[in-house]
C-alpha positions as a printed Julia matrix, in Angstrom:
539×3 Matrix{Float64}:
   1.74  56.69   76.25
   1.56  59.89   73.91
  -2.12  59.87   73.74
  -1.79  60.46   77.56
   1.02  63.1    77.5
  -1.57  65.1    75.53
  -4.36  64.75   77.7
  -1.68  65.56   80.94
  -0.4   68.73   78.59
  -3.62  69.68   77.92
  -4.53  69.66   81.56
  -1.99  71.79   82.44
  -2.38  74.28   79.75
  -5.71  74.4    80.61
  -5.26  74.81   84.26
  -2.23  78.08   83.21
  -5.46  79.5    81.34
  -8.03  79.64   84.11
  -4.93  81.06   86.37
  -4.57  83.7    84.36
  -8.1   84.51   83.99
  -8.25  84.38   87.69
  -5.24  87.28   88.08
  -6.42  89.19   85.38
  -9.97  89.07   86.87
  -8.05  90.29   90.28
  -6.13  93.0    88.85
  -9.77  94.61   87.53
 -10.82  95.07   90.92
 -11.47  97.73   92.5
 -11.24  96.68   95.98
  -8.43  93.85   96.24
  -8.8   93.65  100.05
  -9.8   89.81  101.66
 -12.31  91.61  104.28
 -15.3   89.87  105.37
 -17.81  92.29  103.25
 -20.72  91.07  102.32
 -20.73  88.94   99.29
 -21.7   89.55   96.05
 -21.9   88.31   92.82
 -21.75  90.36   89.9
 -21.29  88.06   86.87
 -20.16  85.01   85.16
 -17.11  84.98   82.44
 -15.33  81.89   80.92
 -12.22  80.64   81.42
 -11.2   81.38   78.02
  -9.16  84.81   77.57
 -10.32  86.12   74.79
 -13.87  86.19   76.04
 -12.66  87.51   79.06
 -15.23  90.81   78.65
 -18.19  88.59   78.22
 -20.54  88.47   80.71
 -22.79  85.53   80.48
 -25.77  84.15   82.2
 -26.52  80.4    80.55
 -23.6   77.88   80.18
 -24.15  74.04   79.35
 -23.62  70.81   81.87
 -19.54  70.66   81.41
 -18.65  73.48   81.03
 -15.23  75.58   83.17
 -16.94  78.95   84.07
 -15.53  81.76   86.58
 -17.94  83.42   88.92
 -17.02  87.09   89.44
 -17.87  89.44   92.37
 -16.73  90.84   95.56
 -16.16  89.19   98.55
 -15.92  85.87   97.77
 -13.3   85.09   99.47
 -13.43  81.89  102.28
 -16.18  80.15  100.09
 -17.44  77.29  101.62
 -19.95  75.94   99.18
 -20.76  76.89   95.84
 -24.29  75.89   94.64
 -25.46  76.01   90.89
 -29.42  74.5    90.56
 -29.59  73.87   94.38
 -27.07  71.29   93.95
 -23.47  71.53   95.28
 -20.59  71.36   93.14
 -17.33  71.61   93.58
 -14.37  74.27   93.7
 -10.63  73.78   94.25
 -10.69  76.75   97.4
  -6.55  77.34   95.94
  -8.3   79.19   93.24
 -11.11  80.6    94.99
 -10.29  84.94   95.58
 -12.02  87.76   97.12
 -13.16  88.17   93.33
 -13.6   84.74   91.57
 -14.6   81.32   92.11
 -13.41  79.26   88.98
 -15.64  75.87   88.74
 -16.75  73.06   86.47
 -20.36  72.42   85.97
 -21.05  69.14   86.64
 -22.6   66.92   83.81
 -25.64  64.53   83.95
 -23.92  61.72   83.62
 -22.38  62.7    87.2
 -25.96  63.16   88.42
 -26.45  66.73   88.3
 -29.65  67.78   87.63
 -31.61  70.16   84.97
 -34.33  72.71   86.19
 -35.7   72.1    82.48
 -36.97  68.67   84.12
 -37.08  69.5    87.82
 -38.89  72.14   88.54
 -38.1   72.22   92.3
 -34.7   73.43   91.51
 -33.66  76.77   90.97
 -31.77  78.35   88.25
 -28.86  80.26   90.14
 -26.12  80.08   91.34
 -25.31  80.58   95.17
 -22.25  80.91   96.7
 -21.98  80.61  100.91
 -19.04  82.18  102.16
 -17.73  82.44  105.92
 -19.32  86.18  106.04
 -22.54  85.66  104.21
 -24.48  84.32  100.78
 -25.07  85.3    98.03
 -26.81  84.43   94.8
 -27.47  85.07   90.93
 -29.72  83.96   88.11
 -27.91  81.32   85.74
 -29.2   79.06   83.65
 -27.93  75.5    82.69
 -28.96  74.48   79.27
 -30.63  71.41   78.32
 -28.76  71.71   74.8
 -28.87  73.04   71.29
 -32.72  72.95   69.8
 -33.21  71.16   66.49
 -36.62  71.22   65.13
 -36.86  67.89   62.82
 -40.91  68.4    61.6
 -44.01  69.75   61.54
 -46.82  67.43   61.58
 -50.58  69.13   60.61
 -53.21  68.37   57.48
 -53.13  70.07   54.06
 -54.25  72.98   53.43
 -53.13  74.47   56.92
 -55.86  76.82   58.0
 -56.05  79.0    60.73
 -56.85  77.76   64.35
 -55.93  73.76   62.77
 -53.78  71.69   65.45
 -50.04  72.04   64.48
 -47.74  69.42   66.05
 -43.87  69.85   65.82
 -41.33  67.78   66.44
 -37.17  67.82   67.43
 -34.44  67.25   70.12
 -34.36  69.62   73.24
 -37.28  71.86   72.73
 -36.95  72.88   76.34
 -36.62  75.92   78.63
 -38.31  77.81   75.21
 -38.58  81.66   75.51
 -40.0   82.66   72.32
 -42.11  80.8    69.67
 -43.2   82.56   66.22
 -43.79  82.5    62.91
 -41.89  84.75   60.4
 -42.18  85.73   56.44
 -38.35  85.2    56.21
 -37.17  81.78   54.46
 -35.01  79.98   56.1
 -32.13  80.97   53.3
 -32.72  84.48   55.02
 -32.41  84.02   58.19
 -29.47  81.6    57.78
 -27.63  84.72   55.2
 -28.6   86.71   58.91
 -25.48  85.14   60.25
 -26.63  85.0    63.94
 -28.28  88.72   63.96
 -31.87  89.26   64.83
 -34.57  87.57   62.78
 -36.95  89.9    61.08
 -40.0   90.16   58.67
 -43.59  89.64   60.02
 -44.08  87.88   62.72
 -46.72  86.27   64.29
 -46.4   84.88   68.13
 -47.83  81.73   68.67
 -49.8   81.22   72.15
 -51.4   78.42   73.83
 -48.03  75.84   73.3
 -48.15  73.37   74.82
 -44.51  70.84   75.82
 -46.77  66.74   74.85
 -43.26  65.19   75.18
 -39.5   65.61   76.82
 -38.19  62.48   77.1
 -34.21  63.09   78.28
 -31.93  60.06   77.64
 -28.62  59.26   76.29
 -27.91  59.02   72.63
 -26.77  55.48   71.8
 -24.86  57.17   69.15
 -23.28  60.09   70.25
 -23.36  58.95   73.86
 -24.62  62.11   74.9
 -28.02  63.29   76.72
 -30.92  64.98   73.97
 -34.23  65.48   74.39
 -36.86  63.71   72.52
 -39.73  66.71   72.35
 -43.07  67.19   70.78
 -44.7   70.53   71.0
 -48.36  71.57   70.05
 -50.65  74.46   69.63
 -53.28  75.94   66.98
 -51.86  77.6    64.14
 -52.26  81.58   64.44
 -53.82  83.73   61.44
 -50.95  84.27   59.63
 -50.57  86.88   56.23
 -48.56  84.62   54.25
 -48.52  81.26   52.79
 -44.76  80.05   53.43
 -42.31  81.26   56.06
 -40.35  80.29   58.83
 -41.61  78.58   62.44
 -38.82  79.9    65.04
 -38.35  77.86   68.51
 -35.87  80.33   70.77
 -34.79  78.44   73.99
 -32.56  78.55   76.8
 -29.78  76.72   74.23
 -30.52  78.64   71.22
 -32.77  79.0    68.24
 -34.0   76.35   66.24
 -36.32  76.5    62.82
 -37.49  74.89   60.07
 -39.43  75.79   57.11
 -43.3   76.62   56.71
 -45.64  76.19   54.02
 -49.9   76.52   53.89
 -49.5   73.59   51.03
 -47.35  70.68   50.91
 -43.94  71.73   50.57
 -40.82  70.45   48.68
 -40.05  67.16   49.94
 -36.36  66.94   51.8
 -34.35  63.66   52.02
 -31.58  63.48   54.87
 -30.8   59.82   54.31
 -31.13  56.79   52.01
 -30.03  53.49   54.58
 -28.54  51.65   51.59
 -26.95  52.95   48.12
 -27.7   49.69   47.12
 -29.99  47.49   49.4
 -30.09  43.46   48.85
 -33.45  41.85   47.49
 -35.6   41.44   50.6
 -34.11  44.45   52.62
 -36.63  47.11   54.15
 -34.83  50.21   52.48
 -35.8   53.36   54.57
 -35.74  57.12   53.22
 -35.68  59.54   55.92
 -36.31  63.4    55.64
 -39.2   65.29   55.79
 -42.41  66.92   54.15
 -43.13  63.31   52.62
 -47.16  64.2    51.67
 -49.3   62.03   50.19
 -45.92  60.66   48.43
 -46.98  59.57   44.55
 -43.99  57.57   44.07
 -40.33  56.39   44.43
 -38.59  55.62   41.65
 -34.75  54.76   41.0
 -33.12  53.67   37.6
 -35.61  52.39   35.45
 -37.72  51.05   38.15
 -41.39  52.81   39.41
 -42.93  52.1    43.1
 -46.7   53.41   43.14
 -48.49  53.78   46.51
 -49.09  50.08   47.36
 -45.02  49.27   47.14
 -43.62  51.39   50.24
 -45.2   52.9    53.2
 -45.02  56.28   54.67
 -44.56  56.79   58.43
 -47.27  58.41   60.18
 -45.01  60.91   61.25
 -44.34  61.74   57.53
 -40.82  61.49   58.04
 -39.53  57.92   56.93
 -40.97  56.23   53.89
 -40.29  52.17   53.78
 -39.3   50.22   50.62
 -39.46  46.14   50.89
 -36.83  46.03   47.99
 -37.86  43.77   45.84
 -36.53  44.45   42.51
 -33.32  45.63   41.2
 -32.93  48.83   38.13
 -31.56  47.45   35.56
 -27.86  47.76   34.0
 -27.0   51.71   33.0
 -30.4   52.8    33.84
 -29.82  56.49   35.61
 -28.89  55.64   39.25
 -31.15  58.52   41.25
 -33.56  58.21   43.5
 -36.57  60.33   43.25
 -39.54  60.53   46.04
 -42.45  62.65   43.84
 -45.29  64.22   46.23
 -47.44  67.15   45.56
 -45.42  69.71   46.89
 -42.79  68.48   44.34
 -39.05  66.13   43.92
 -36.47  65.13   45.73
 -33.76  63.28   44.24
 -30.62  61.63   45.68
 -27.34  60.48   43.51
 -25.64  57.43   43.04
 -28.5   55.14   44.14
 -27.47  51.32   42.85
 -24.71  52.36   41.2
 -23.2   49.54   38.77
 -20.2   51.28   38.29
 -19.02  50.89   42.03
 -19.54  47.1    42.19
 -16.51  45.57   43.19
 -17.87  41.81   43.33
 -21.42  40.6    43.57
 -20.15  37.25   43.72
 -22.06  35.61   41.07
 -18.72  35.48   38.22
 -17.7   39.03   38.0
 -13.94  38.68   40.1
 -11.85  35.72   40.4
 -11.53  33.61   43.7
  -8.08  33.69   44.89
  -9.41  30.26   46.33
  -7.09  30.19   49.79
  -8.42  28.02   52.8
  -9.96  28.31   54.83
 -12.09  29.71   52.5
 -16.14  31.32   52.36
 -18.56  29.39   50.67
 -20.39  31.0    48.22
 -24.23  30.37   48.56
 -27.39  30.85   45.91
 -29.83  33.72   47.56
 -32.38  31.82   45.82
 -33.26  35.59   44.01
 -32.27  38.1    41.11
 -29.63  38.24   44.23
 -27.51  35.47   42.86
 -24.67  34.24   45.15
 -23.53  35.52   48.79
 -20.32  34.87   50.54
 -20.87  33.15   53.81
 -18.72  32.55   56.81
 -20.13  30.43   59.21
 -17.54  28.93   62.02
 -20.19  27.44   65.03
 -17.59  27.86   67.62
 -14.63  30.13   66.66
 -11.71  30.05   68.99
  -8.36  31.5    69.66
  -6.74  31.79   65.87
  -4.72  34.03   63.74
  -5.71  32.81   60.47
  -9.55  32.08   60.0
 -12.3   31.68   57.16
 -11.49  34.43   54.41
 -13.2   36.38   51.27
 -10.26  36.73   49.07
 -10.94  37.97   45.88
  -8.78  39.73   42.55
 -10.22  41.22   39.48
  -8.84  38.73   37.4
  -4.92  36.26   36.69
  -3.89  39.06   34.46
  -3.12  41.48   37.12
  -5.84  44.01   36.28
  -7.43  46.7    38.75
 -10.69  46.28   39.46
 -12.32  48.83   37.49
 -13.44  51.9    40.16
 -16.29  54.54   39.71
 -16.03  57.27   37.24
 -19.03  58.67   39.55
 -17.4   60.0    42.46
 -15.81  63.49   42.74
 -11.95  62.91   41.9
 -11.63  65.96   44.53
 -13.07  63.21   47.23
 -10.69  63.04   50.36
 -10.35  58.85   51.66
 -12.08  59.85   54.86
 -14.72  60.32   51.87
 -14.36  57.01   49.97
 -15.36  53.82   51.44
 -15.33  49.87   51.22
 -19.09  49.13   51.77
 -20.73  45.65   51.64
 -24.34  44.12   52.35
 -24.27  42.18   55.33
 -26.24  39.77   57.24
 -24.98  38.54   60.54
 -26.08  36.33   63.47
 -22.91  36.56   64.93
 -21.66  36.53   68.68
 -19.59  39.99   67.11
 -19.91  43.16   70.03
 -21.63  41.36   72.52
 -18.8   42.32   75.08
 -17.55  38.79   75.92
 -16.39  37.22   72.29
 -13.67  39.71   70.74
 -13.37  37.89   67.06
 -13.4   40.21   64.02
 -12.77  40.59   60.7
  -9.47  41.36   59.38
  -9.36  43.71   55.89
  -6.7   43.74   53.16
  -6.53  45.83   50.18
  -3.73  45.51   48.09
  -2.98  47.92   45.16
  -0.84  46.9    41.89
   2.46  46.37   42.46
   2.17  46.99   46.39
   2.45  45.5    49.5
  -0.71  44.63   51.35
  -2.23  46.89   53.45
  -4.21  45.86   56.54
  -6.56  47.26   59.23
  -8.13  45.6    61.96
 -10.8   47.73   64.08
  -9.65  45.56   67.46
  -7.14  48.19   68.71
  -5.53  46.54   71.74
  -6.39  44.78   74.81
  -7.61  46.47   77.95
  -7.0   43.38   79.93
  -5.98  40.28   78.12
  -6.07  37.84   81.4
  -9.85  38.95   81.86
  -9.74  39.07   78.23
 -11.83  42.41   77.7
 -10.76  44.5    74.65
 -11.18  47.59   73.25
 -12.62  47.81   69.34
 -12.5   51.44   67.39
 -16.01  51.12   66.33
 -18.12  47.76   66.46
 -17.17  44.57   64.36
 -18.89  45.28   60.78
 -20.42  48.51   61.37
 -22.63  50.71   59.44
 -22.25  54.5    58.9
 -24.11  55.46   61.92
 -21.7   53.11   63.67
 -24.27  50.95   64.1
 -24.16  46.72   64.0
 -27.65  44.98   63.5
 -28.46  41.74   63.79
 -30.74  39.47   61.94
 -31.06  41.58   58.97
 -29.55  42.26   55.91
 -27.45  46.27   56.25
 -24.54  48.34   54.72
 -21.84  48.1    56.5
 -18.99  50.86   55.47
 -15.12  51.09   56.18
 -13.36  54.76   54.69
 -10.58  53.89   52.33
  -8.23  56.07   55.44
  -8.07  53.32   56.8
  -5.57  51.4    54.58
  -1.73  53.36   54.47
  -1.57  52.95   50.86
  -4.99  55.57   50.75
  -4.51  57.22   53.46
  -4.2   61.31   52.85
  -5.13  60.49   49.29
  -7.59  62.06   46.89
 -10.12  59.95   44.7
  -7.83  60.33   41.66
  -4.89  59.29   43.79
  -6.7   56.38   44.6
  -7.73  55.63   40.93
  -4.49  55.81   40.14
  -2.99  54.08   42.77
  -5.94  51.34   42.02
  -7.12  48.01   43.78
  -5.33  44.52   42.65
  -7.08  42.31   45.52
  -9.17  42.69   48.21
  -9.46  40.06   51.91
 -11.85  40.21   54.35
 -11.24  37.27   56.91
 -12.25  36.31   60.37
  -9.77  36.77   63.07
 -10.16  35.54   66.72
  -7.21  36.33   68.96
  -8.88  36.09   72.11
  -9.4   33.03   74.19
 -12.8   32.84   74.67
 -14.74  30.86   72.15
 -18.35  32.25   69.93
 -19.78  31.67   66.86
 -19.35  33.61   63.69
 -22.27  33.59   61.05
 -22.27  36.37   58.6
 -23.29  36.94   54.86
 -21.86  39.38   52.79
 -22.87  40.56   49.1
 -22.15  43.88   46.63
 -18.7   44.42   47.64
 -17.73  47.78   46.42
 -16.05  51.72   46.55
 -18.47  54.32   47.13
 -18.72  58.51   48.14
 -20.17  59.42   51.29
 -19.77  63.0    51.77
 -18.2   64.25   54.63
 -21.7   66.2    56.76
């Protein structure tokens, strides 16, 4: 009930706004008569007063604007891309139209991927028509790669790759880093710069982001690299939804890594390392442990390299990742960190022993033990198959990481675990789950449960916060073995807290347990290993 009194209040507010921009867009007019003149449109503004001077001619799918002009009074339709939308007429004067661009999950189209349709707007009143250039973005350009041989030489294919590399208006190369043009703050980019001619779009595939649940465009672009007077610079993508670039270099250039899938990946998982500028990669190496060419693969793209791990570092060896190419190192921190470890399983916490309870199987590798719930057909229940697990009888905190900023919010700090599942979990028709506990010394337990209510219990659908044992990218495989993460925030007793707080405030026991409090009936099958605290910054 509050969550909705919000959205009603801020409705309303918003609706008070876009009145006021309307009489304050009035009261600037010249001519305030409602005469059948001939219509005209003279610019678009936002709803938002304090950019109530800026004239603007893009906007993106979603957004309020307010079309400004004379004579718009007795609108009938209002057109943006050939396509009608619509206007509330109680808001419509003889000098604004106030309307919401559709979005494409309504249908509405972008000429960025129909080229039949115009980018204008057009307004059809009882005395006339009237129209004006506009553009609707396909969204913010990122450019992800450059894919070409080394050395680059002049007239050599480049290929480049991103999200919405559409609706472009400028392509270049500049002498400015990226550091420079990033210290720019929005201003113009300078330094040399070389156009590039001859691009050519080889890909725009639009679709929806599984997750961020919003459109992008997959895009490759392509053309021969110009004669250009410096080794390393900047290639600069300007489009309809703003400017996009990346760094440039003749020779191989530092390697970059965005993203490690696993801080500390189970014997047998495919780690991947994502990023970019991985060249003719030399190695990978983490702890006390080397990988030559034959032990991972690179993409072709250059962008993911792929580790079957097979073989763990070794007790306080360093815990950094390195990826070594010609063009130089990239390291990551806290890669298999043995400081973070929780439970492994295999005789480092004590079983609290409660029924039901896992069973605890041999991996069969350096592995050791899992914990395994397997229930064939799981139905309604309140108290299922649990992981229940203390440091030791004498009341001791687990021991937590010395390697993790004490300055490190709990939206920061998480509960991660390997997992393997073949579960029915998130397939929209069995609504088990797993239950978490974490009690500190001397304190009450503290629970969370991701199944946040039911949106109809008699046709038994329910709503989850994120799905059952998901990773960081809020993601839940199946059939393979993944991190899945939970932020300490979660839990009341860490909630707010810093990572010294939570040192201090420290972990007695720790539950995980399956919980079914639906009707319908499914199978839960899941593995789970490494149980532990680690830091994932905040992006």
């Amino acid at each position: 009930m509050i969550s909705n009194i919000k959205k009603i209040s801020s409705w309303i507010l918003f609706a008070v706004l876009c009145i006021s921009q309307q009489a304050l867009f009035t009261s600037c007019s010249d001519d305030d008569s409602s005469g059948g003149g001939v219509p005209e449109i003279t610019g678009v503004r936002s709803c938002d007063p304090t950019k109530a001077d800026s004239l603007f001619t893009k906007a993106s799918p979603g957004q309020v604007i307010a079309i400004i002009g004379h004579h718009l009074n007795d609108a009938l339709k209002v057109y943006i891309n050939d396509q009608p939308v619509y206007f509330n007429p109680n808001m419509n004067t003889d000098h604004s139209i106030i309307v919401n661009v559709p979005t494409e999950k309504n249908g509405f189209k972008l000429t960025a991927f129909n080229s039949d349709l115009k980018d204008e707007i057009r307004v059809e009143t009882t005395h006339g028509t009237c129209t004006y250039s506009f553009k609707i973005s396909a969204g913010y350009p990122i450019l992800q790669r450059i894919a070409a041989s080394y050395p680059r030489e002049t007239g050599d294919e480049i290929n480049v790759y991103g999200l919405n590399l559409t609706d472009i208006e400028n392509a270049y190369f500049t002498s400015m880093t990226v550091e420079e043009i990033e210290a720019l703050e929005g201003e113009e980019i300078g330094g040399t710069k070389v156009p590039i001619s001859g691009l050519q779009v080889v890909k725009k595939e639009r679709g929806i982001n599984s997750m961020t649940n919003a459109y992008e465009t997959q895009s490759q672009l392509r053309f021969n690299l110009p004669d250009l007077p410096f080794t390393e610079g900047t290639l600069v993508i300007e489009t309809a939804g703003g400017t996009a670039y990346i760094p440039y270099s003749k020779t191989p250039g530092q390697p970059v890594i965005f993203y490690v899938s696993n801080d500390m990946p189970q014997i047998g998982e495919t780690l991947i390392i994502t990023g970019r500028e991985f060249v003719q990669v030399e190695s990978v190496k983490y702890g006390d442990v080397t990988l030559n060419e034959s032990e991972f693969r690179v993409s072709e793209s250059e962008d993911s390299i792929y580790v079957n791990f097979a073989q763990k570092p070794s007790v306080g060896s360093e815990t950094t990742l390195t990826v070594t190419t010609p063009g130089g190192e990239v390291s990551v921190e806290r890669f298999y960190d043995h400081s973070t470890i929780l439970t492994t399983f295999d005789g480092d916490a004590t079983d609290n022993g409660w029924s039901p309870n896992a069973s605890y199987v041999d991996c069969g590798t350096a592995d050791g033990q899992y914990a395994y719930i397997y229930v064939p057909e799981e139905g309604l229940q309140w108290w299922g198959t649990m992981i229940y697990f203390r440091k030791d009888w004498s009341g001791n905190s687990f021991p937590l990481s010395d390697n993790i900023p004490e300055t490190a919010t709990a939206d920061e700090v998480y509960f991660a675990t390997n997992v393997f599942s073949e579960s029915d979990y998130n397939n929209g028709s069995f609504w088990g789950y797993i239950r978490y506990m974490f009690q500190p010394i001397g304190d009450a337990e503290n629970q969370y449960d991701n199944h946040i209510g039911w949106e109809n219990y008699d046709e038994q659908i329910a709503q989850f916060e994120q799905p059952v044992l998901a990773d960081i990218n809020n993601q839940a495989p199946t059939g393979k073995w993944y991190r899945h993460v939970l932020p300490l925030s979660k839990f009341a007793c860490y909630q707010g807290k810093t990572y010294a707080e939570i040192k201090s405030i420290g972990l007695n026991q720790f539950r995980l347990q399956s919980i079914n409090q639906s009707t319908t009936r499914g199978k839960v099958d899941v593995k789970f290993d490494n149980c532990r605290v680690i830091y994932i910054p905040n992006k």
